[in-house]
C-alpha positions as CSV (number, residue, x, y, z in Angstrom):
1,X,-23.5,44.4,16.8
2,X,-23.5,46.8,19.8
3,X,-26.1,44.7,21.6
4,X,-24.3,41.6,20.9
5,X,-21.0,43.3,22.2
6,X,-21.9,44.7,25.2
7,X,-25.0,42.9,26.1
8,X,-23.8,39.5,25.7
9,X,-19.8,39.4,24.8
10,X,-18.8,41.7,27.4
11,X,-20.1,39.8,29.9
12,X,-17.9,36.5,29.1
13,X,-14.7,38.0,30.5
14,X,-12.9,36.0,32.6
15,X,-9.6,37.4,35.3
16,X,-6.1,36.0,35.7
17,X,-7.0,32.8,37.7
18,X,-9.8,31.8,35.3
19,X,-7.7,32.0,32.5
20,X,-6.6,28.4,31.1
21,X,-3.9,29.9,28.5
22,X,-0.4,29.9,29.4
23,X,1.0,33.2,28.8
24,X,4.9,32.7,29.7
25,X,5.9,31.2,26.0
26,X,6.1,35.4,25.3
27,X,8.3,35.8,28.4
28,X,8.3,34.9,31.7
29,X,7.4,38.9,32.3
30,X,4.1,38.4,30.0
31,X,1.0,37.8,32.1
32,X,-2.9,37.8,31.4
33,X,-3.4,41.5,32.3
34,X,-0.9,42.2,29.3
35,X,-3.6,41.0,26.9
36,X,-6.5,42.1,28.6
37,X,-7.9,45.7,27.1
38,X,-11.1,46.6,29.4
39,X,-10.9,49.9,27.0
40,X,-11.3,47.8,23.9
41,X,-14.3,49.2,21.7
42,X,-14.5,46.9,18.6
43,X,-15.4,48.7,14.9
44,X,-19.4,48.4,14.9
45,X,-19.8,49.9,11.6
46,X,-18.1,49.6,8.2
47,X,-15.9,52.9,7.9
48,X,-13.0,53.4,6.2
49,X,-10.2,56.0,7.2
50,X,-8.3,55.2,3.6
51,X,-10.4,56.4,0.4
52,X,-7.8,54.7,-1.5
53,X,-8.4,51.3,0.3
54,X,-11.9,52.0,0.5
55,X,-12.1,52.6,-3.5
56,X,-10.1,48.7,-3.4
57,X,-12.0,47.4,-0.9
58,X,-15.8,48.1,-3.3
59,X,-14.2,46.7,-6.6
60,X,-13.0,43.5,-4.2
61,X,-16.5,42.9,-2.5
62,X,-19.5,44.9,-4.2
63,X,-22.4,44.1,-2.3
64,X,-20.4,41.2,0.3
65,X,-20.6,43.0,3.8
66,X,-18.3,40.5,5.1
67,X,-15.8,41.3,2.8
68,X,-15.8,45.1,3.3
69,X,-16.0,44.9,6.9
70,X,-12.7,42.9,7.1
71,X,-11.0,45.3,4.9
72,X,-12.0,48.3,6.6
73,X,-11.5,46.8,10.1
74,X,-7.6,45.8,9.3
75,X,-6.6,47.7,6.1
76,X,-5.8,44.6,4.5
77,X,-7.4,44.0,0.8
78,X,-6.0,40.6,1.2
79,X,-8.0,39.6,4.0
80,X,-11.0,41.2,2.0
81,X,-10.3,38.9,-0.5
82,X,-10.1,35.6,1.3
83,X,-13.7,36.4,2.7
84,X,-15.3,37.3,-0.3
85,X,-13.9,33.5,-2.1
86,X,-15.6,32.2,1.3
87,X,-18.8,33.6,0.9
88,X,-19.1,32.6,-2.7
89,X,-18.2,29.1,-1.0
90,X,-20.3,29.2,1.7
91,X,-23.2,30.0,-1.5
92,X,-22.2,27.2,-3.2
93,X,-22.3,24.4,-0.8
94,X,-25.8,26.0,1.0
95,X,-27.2,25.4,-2.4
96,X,-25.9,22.1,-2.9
97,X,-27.0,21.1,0.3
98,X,-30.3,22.7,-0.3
99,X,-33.0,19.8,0.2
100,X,-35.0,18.7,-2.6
101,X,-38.4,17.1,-3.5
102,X,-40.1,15.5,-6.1
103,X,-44.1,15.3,-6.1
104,X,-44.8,12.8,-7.0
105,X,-41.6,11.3,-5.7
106,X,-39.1,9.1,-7.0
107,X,-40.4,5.4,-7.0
108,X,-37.2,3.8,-8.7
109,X,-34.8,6.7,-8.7
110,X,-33.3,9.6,-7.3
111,X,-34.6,13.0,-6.7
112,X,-31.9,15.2,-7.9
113,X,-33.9,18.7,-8.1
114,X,-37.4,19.7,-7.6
115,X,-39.7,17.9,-9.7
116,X,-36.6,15.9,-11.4
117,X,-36.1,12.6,-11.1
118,X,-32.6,10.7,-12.4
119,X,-34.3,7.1,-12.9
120,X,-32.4,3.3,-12.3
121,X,-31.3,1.6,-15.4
122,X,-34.6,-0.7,-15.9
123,X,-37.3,2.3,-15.5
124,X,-38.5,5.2,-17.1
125,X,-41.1,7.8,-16.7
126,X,-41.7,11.0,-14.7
127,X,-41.1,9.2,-11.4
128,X,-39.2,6.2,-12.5
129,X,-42.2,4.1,-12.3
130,X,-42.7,2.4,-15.3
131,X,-40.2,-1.0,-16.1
132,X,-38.2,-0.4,-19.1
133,X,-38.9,-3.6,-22.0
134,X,-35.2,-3.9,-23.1
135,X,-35.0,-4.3,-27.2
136,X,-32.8,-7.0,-25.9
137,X,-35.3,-8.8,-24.0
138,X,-37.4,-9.4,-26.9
139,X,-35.1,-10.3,-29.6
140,X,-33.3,-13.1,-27.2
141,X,-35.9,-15.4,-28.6
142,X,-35.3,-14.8,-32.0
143,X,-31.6,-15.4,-31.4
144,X,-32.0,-18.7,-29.5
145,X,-34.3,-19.6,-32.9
146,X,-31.4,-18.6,-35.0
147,X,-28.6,-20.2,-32.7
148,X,-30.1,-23.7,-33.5
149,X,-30.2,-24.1,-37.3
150,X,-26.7,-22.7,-37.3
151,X,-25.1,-24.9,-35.2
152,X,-27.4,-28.2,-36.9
153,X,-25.6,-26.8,-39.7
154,X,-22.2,-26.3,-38.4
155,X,-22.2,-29.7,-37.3
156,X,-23.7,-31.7,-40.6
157,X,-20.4,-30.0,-42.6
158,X,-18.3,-31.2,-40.1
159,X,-19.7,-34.8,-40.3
160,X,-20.1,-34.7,-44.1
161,X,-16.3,-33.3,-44.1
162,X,-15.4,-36.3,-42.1
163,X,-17.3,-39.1,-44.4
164,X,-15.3,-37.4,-47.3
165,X,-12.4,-38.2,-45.8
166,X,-13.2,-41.1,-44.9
167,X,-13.9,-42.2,-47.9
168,X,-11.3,-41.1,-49.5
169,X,-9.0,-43.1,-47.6
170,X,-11.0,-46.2,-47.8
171,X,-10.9,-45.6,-52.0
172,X,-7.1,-45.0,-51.5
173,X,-6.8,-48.9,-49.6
174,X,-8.8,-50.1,-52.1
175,X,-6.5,-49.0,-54.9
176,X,-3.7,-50.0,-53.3
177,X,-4.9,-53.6,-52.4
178,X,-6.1,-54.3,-56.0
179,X,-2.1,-52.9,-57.1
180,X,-0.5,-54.9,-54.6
181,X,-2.2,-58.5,-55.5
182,X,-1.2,-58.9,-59.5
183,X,2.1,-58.6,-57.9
184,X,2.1,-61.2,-55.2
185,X,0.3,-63.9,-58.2
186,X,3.0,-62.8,-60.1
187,X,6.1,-63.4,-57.7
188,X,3.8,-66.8,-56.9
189,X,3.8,-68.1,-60.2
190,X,7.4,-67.1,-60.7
191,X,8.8,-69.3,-57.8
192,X,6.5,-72.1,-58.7
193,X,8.0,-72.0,-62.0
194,X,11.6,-72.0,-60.6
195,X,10.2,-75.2,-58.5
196,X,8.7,-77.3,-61.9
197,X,12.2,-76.6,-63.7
198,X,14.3,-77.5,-61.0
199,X,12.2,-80.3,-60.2
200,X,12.7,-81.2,-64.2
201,X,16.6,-80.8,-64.0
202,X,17.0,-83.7,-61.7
């Protein structure tokens, strides 16, 4: 850190006219040289001048160096705090982001961790090679065989329903044709009676 300080940052200062910040939202008193420390000597190390934040600052971070630097460098636990959760971040998306590879690699499917392969829908095997014969597939046959003899036999009750009824009314014309013609002979022979005896009378 003391290389990078005074080997490298100390040697990106810039004076007054280089400056493209505008200092005179503080005051119209407020200029460059007000924020410009040429004494500054940043904390290199990790040391503490509280014990009792110190004590704080190891239960907060253990091991993160981040962490306790923060702490120690402005007395804040808080700030501690907020590092550590982004280090445990920054962890967690490097190893999501970790490349992966499967050997041999995924021929129908997705390499999701080394030597693990998620395969499509239709294949199976260690690296997705090998079609998947649906149970599906083979038993469509069967129920096309099936479909036909139902429906021939769905369709002969039907007809046979039909017939039935059918014939039931042609019974029920019948019957009522064979009622109905006594009756006209009768009325027939009644009126040609009434004709004879009229025919008589006179």
């Amino acid at each position: 850190l003391s290389t990078i300080h005074w080997g490298f940052g100390i040697t990106w200062i810039i004076n007054a006219t280089e400056s493209l910040f505008d200092y005179s939202f503080n005051g119209p008193a407020v200029t460059w040289e007000d924020f410009y420390d040429p004494d500054f000597s940043p904390m290199l190390d990790i040391t503490f001048s509280d014990p009792a934040i110190e004590k704080q600052a190891r239960e907060i971070c253990k091991d993160d160096p981040f962490c306790l630097y923060d702490i120690a460098a402005t007395g804040d636990v808080v700030v501690g705090q907020s590092t550590a959760v982004g280090s445990e971040n920054l962890e967690i998306i490097t190893d999501l982001l970790k490349p992966v590879f499967c050997d041999p690699p995924c021929v129908n499917g997705v390499c999701v961790s080394d030597e693990t392969c998620v395969c499509g829908e239709e294949f199976e095997g260690f690296d997705c090679s090998k079609p998947i014969t649906s149970q599906r597939d083979d038993d469509e046959p069967n129920r096309e065989n099936e479909v036909g003899p139902i429906v021939g036999a769905t369709l002969g009750s039907v007809l046979l329903l039909i017939m039935l009824v059918l014939f039931a009314f042609l019974g029920l014309a019948i019957v009522r044709r064979a009622q109905e013609k006594p009756k006209e002979k009768k009325d027939i022979s009644y009126h040609h009676g009434d004709i004879l005896a009229n025919e008589a009378a006179m």
